[in-house]
C-alpha positions, 0 to 999 in steps of 0.5 A: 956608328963610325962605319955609318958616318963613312958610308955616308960621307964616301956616298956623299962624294960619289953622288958628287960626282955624277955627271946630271944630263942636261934639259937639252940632252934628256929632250934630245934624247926622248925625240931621238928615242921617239923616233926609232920606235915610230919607224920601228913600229910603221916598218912592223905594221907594213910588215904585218899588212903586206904578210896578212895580205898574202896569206889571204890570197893564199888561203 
């Protein structure tokens, strides 16, 4: 019982610790992180119609 009440406490102290981040930083994030898949995925389907387009010259 008495390495459960530790656990607990030095849990307790660790959760403490954690650094939360704040509205800002999680909007911030999530516009940051939108906006690399956008362009990843425009730059992916430009890729996929210009190679589309070739092969169906090309056959």
């Amino acid at each position: 019982m008495e390495k459960l009440k530790n656990y607990l406490k030095l849990s307790s102290a660790e959760i403490g610790k954690v650094i939360f981040p704040t509205k800002e930083q999680v909007r911030n994030a999530f516009i940051t992180v939108f906006a690399v898949v956008a362009v990843i995925s425009l730059f992916l389907a430009l890729v996929d119609v210009v190679m589309s387009y070739s092969l169906s010259k090309l056959i």
